[in-house]
VOGU-3710 file (C-alpha; in Angstrom, 3 decimals, decimal comma):
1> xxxxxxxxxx> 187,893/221,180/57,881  190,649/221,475/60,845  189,723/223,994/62,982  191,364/225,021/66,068  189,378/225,867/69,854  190,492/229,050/71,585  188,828/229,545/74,895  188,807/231,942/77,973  187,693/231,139/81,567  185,041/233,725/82,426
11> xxxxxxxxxx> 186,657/233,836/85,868  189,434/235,060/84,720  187,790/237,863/82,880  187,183/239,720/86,049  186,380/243,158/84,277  183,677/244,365/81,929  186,131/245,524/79,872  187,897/242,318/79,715  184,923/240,371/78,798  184,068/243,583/76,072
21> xxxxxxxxxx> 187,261/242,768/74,466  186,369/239,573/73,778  182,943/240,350/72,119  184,744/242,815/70,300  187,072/240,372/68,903  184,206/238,011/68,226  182,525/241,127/66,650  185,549/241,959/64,333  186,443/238,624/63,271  182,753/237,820/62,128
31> xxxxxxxxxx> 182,485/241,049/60,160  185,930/240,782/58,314  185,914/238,288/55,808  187,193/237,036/52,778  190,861/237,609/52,641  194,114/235,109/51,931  196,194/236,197/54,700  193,031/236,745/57,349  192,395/233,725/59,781  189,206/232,293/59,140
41> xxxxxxxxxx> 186,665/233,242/61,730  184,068/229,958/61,902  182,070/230,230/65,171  181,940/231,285/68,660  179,454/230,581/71,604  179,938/230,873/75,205  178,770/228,562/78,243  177,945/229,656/82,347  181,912/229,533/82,418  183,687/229,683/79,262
51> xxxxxxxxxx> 183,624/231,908/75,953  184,992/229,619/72,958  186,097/230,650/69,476  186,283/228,628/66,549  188,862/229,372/63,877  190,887/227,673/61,414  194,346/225,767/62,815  197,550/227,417/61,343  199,806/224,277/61,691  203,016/226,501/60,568
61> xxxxxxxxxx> 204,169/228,109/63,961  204,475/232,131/64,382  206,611/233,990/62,278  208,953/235,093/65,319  209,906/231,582/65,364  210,826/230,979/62,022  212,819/234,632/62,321  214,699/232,899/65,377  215,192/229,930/63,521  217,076/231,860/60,328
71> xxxxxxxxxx> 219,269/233,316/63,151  217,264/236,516/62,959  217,794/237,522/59,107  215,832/237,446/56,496  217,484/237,894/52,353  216,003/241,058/50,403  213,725/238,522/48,579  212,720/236,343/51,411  211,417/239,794/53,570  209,621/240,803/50,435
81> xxxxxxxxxx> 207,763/237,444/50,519  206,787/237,922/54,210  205,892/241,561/53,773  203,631/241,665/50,566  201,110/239,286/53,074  201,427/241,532/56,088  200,794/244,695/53,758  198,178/243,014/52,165  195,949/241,657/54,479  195,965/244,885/56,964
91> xxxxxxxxxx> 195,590/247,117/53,579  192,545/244,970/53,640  191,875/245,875/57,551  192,316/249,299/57,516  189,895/249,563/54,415  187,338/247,919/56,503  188,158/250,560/58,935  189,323/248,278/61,391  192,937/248,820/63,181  194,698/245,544/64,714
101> xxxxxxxxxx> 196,507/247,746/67,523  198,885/244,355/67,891  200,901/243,819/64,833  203,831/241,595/65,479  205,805/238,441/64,560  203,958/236,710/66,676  200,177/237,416/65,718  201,293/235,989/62,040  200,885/231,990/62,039  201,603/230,099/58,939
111> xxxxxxxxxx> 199,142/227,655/57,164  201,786/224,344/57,278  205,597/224,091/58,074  206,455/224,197/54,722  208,335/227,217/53,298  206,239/229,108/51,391  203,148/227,956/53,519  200,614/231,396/53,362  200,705/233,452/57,126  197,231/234,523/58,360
121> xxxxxxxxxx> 196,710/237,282/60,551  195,727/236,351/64,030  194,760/237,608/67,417  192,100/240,323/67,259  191,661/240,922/70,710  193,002/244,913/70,742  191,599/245,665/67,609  188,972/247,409/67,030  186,558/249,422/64,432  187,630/253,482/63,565
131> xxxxxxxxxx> 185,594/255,606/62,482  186,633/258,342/59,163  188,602/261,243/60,874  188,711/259,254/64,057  191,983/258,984/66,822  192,278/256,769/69,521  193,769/257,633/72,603  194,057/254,403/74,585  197,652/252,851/74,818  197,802/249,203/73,869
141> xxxxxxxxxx> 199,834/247,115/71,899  203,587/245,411/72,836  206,374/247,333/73,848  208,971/246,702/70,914  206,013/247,406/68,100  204,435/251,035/69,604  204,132/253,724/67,456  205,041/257,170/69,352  201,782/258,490/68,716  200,531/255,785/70,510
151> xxxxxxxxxx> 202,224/257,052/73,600  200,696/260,269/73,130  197,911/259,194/73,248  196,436/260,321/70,146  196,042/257,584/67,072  194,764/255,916/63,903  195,803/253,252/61,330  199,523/254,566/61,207  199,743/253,060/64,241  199,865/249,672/62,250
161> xxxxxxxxxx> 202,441/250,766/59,704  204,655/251,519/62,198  204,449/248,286/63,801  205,525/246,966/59,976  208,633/249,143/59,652  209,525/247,287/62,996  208,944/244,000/61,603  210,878/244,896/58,460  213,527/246,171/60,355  213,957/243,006/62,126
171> xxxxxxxxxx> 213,566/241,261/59,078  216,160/242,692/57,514  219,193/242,843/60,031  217,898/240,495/63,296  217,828/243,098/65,608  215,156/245,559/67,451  214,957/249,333/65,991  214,231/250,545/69,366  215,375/248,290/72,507  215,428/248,844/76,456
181> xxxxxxxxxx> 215,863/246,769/79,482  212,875/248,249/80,421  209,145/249,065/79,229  209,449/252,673/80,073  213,462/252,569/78,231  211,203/250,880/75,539  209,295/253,872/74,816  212,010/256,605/75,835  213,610/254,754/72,644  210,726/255,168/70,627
191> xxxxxxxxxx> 210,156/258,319/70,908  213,145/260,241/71,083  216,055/257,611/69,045  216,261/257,023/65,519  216,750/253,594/63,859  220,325/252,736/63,242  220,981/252,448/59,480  225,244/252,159/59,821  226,174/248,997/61,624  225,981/245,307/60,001
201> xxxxxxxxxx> 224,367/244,195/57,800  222,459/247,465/56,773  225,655/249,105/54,128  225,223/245,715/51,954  221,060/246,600/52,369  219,734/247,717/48,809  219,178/251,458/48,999  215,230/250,744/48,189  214,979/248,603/51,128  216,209/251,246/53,724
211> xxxxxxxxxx> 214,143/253,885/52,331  211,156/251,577/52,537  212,127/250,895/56,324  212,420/254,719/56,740  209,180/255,512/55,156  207,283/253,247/57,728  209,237/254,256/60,938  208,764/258,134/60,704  207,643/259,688/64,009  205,646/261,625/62,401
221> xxxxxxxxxx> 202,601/259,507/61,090  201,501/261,874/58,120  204,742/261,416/56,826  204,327/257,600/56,603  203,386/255,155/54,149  199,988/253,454/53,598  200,136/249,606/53,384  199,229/250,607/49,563  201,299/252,388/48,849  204,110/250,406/50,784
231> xxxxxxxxxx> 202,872/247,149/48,148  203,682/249,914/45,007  206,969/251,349/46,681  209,897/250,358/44,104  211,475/247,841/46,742  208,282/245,797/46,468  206,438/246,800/43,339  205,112/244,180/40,823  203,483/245,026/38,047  201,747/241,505/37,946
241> xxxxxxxxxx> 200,637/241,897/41,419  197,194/244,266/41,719  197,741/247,166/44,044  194,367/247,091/46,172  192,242/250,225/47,092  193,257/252,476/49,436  191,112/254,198/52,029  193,780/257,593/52,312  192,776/258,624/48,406  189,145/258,987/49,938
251> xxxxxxxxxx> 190,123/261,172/52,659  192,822/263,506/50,715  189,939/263,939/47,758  187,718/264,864/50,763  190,120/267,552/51,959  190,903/268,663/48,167  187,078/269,198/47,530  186,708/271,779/50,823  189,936/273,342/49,713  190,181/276,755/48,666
261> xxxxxxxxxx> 190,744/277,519/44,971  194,371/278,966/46,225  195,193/275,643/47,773  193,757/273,802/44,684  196,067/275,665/42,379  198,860/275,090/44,668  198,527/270,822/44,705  197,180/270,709/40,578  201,225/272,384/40,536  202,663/269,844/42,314
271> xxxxxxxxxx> 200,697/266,951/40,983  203,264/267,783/37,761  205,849/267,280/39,224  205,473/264,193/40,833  208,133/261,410/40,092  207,008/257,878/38,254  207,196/256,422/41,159  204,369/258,060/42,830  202,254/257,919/39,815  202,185/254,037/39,859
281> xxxxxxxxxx> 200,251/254,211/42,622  197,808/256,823/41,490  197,561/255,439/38,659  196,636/251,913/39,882  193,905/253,510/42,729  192,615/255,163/39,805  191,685/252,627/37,509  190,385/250,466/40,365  187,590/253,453/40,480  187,155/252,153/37,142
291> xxxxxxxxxx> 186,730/255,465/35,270  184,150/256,092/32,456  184,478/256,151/29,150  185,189/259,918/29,018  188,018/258,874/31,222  186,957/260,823/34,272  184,877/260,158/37,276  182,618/261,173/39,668  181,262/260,113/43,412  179,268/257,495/41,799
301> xxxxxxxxxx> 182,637/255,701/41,000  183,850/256,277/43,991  180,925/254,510/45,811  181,037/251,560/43,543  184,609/251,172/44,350  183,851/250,924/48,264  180,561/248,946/47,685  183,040/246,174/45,542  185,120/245,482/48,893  182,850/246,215/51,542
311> xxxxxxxxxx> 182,570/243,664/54,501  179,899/243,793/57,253  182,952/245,794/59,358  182,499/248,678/56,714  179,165/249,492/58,195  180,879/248,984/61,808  183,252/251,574/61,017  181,089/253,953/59,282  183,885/253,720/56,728  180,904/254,871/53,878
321> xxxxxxxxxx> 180,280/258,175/55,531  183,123/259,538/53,981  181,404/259,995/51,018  178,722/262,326/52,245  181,814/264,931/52,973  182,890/264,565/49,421  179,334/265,664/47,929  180,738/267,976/45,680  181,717/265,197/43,420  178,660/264,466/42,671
331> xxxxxxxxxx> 177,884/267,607/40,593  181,253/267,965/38,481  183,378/265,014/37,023  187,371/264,877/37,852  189,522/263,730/35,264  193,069/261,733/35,992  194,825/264,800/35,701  192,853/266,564/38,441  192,567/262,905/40,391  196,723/263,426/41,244
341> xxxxxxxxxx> 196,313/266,866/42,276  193,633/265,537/44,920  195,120/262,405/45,973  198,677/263,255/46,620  199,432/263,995/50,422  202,150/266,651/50,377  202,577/265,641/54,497  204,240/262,061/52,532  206,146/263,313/49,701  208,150/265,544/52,438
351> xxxxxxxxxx> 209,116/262,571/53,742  211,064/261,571/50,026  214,541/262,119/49,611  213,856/264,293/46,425  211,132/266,183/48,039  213,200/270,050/47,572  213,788/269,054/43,637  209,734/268,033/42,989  208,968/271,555/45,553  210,938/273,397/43,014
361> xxxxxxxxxx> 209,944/272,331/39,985  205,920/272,626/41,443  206,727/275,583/42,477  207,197/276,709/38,654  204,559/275,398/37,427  202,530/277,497/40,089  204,627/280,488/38,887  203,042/279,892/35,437  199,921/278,830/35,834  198,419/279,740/39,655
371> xxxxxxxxxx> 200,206/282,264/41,443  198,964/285,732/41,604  199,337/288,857/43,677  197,627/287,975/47,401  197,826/290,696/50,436  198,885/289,713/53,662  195,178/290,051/54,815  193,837/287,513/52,228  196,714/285,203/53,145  195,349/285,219/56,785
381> xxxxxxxxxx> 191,914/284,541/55,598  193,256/281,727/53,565  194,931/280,156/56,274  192,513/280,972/58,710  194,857/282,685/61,010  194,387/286,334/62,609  196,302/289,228/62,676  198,795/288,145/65,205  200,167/286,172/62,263  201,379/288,819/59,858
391> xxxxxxxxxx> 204,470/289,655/60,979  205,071/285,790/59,639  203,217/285,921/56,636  205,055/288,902/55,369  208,009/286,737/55,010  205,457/284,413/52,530  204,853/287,276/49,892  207,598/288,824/47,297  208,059/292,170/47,889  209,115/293,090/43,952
401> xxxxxxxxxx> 205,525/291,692/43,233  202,915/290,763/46,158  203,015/287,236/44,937  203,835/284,199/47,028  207,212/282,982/46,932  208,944/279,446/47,396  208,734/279,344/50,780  204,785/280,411/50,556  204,259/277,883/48,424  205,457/275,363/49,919
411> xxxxxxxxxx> 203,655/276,589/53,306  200,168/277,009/51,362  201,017/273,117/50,246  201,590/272,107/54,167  198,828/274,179/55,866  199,799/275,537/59,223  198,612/274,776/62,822  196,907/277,407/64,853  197,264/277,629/68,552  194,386/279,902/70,087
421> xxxxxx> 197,047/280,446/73,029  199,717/281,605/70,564  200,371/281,740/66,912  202,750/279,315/65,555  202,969/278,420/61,763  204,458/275,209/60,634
//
């Protein structure tokens, strides 16, 4: 066994909160377990002066280096390699309920020097456990790799996914979405440019590669990817590679449970229109639920398909609670059908280029099957908005027959923000 010796001077931990950090680390690393691409944790003690950490040696170098090495450009195929490990092992992180806060080229070490050596995730030091429905508001991470939200202050595992678009990004053309001379230019860049898609190499990019890139650096984090579904986006997909569980289908069927029957009606539409490519994905987190032999299931499936990849950092995170919100399950059964309806995140399919087309032909289905006449006043309880808000719901409702039309649709579908100050709908 080769194992490598990482230590820190207790000295030069000067603050509780630096010597917290690295108990948190140690606390992380022993509770996650069990994956390729994870650096294996093996002990850690501490002395009068020194905390030491025992892990296994990664004799490969960082993958910034071998990225300087290629000149700073990766082929289609090569990035793919390097990205189905990345996505994998935090896919396995954030299921865990554990964010990494750090992701970049650096904190990936490979196994040996040869080239298709496996990369391990390293460097837990900013990571740390999140709790269902949780955001984080402290800013950490490196410059280059920040998601905007970050900045504001107000967080959760997108964070991460961001920090991938970056690496792919740089994968794919050698150079920094975002760049500054400065920390503060840094994150002026972040938060108010946009990547850009027009200079070398990026017109002789495949199509499916830029839209991947764009689906991980959105400023707006609903709109964003999962690492699952990143591993079944067409760029990537492989049908012999398994598609692992993802945490997000737990919390949308949450939210679709405590929905009202209006909003219900409104997804089961759109859940026929979807394209194939987002049912490859619901169809893969679906089996791994592994349904019964009715073909449905029900919150004991649900619990057997968290209990089958728990780690100790589960617990940590509280990650299992989520199931006590979606209770309801427990006393109905949800076949595949319904399953799409509750697990599709209309905040995400926005973000697809066809997104107007699948709105339009949902919104026909709804026509046939869920919309009905609705008063303003009923809209405003639905939406949990007051009167101040009917002058905008007005525009929501056909006047020829009190129904909702497209553009209520689509706003029942999104849900709308309420500002006790001042009514705004989104």
């Amino acid at each position: 066994m080769i194992v490598v010796l990482e230590d820190w001077k207790k000295t030069k931990m000067t603050t509780a909160i630096s010597i917290e950090d690295v108990r948190r680390e140690v606390k992380i690393l022993k509770a996650l377990s069990g994956h390729k691409h994870l650096v294996k944790f093996y002990d850690a003690c501490e002395d009068a002066n020194n905390v030491y950490i025992v892990m296994e040696l990664c004799e490969g170098g960082e993958l910034l280096d071998r990225i300087l090495a290629r000149g700073g450009r990766y082929t289609e195929e090569d990035a793919k390699a390097i990205l189905v490990q990345i996505l994998s092992v935090v896919s396995f992180c954030h299921l865990q309920g554990v964010v990494h806060r750090d992701l970049k080229p650096e904190n990936f070490l490979f196994t040996s020097g040869g080239e298709n050596a496996d990369m391990k995730l390293i460097d837990f030091g900013l990571s740390d456990f999140i709790r269902p429905d949780e955001r984080l508001n402290d800013i950490v991470g490196s410059a280059y790799y920040v998601a905007p939200e970050v900045l504001y202050r107000s967080y959760s595992m997108e964070a991460d996914i961001w920090s991938i678009g970056v690496i792919t990004y740089i994968l794919l053309c050698g150079s920094r979405p975002f760049w500054a001379r400065t920390e503060s230019g840094i994150f002026r860049s972040v938060l108010r440019s946009d990547p850009n898609f027009d200079d070398m190499p990026w017109p002789s990019v495949s199509p499916e590669a830029k839209d991947f890139v764009k689906r991980l650096l959105n400023k707006d984090h609903r709109k964003r990817m999962t690492s699952v579904q990143a591993l079944a986006h067409p760029w990537l997909r492989d049908d012999s590679r398994p598609i692992p569980l993802d945490i997000l289908i737990y919390r949308l069927l949450k939210s679709y449970l405590h929905a009202s029957p209006l909003k219900r009606a409104a997804l089961k539409a759109l859940s026929k229109a979807l394209t194939e490519d987002e049912l490859v994905y619901l169809r893969a987190q679906f089996r791994l639920l592994e349904p019964n032999r009715d073909g449905s299931v029900s919150l004991e499936n649900f619990k057997m398909a968290l209990a089958q990849n728990a780690t100790e950092a589960m617990g940590e995170s509280r990650v299992p609670d989520i199931l006590n919100a979606m209770g309801l399950l427990a006393y109905r059964k949800m076949y595949f059908e319904e399953f799409c309806a509750a697990a599709i995140s209309t905040h995400q399919l926005e973000a697809v280029e066809g997104w107007e087309q699948i709105a339009s032909a949902a919104f026909e289905h709804f026509e046939q099957e869920g919309n009905r006449v609705i008063s303003i006043e009923e809209l405003a309880r639905e939406l949990s908005v007051g009167p101040s808000a009917y002058s905008f719901l007005k525009d929501w409702i056909r006047i020829s027959d009190g129904k909702l039309n497209f553009l209520g649709y689509k706003k029942i579908l999104h849900g709308v923000t309420f500002r006790s100050s001042n009514t705004r709908l989104h």
